[in-house]
KETIBA-674933 format. One line per field, with one value per residue (C-alpha): residue in one letter; y, x, z. Coordinates in steps of 0.02 Angstrom, whole numbers, always signed. Layout:
// residues N
code <- c(A,...)
Y <- c(Y,...)
X <- c(X,...)
Z <- c(Z,...)
//
This chain:
// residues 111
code <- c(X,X,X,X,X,X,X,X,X,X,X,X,X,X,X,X,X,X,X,X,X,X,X,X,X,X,X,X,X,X,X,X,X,X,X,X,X,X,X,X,X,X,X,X,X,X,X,X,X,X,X,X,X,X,X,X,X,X,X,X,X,X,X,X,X,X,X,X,X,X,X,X,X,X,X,X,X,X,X,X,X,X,X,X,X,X,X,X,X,X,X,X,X,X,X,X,X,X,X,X,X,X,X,X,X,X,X,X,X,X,X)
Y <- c(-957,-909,-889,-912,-1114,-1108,-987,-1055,-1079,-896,-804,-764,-613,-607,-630,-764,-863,-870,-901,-1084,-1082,-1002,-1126,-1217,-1238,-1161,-1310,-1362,-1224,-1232,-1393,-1358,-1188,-1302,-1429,-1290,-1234,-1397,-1403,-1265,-1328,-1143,-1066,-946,-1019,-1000,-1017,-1172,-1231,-1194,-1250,-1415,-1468,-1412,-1569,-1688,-1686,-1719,-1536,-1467,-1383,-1502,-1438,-1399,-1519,-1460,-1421,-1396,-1435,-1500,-1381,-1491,-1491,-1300,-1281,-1385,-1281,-1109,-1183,-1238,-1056,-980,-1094,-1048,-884,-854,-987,-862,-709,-761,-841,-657,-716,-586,-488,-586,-745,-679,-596,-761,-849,-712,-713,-930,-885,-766,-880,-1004,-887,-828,-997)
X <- c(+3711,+3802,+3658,+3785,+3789,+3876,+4007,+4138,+4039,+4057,+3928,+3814,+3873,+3756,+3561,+3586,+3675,+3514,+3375,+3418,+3361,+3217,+3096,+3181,+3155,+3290,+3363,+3394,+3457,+3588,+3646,+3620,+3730,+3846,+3865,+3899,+4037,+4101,+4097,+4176,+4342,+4395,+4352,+4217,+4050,+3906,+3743,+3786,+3854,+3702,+3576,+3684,+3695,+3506,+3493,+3626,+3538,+3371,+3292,+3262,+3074,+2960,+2903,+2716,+2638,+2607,+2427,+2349,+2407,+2577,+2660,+2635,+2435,+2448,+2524,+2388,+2254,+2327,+2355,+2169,+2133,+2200,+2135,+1956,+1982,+2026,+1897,+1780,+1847,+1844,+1673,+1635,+1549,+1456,+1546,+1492,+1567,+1754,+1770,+1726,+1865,+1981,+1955,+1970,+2139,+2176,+2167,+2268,+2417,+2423,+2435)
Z <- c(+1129,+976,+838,+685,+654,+515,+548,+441,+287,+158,+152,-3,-116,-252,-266,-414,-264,-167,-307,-310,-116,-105,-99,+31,+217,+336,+359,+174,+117,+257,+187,-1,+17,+125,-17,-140,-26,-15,-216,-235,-146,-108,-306,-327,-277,-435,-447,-541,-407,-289,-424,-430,-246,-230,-335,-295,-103,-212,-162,-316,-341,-433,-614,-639,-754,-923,-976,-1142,-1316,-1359,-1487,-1631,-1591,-1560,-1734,-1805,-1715,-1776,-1956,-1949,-1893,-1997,-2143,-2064,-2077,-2243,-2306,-2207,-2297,-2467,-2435,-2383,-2217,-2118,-1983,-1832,-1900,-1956,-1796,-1690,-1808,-1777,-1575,-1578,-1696,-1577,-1424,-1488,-1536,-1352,-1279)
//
């Protein structure tokens, strides 16, 4: 039994070929790497070309759902911060409160 099935399909010759597949089964990969071929009609086959049939055959890896604040509600926050914290300073709040507004500012800038 001759282990190659798709023998007359090219293979792969870069990495960026292959990223587009990874989270496929055997099997789909085999047919999205098949439909790039077939895309390709003999030119050079891209990882465009991958990425594209990996979604014309409707395989393409489902997005996470965002969580947390939009970006306009994380500017807001940081604004507000920020706003808190120099309210604090100028106030001339004790240490223990300026560093709690600096470590919530803080948060929100790494999110």
């Amino acid at each position: 039994m001759n282990p190659c099935t798709n023998c007359a399909l090219p293979r792969p010759e870069r990495e960026s070929q292959l990223r587009p597949l990874i989270h496929l089964t055997p099997e789909q990969a085999r047919a999205a790497w098949a439909r790039a071929v077939e895309k390709a009609r003999g030119r050079k086959i891209t990882a465009h070309l991958v990425q594209g049939a990996v979604r014309e055959l409707g395989l393409e890896k489902p997005k996470p759902a965002k969580t947390g604040p939009s970006r306009a509600d994380l500017r807001r926050l940081i604004e507000d911060g920020m706003t808190q914290l120099l309210v604090a300073i100028v106030q001339k709040a004790g240490h223990d409160a300026l560093v709690q507004k600096a470590e919530a500012l803080h948060g929100y800038l790494r999110t």
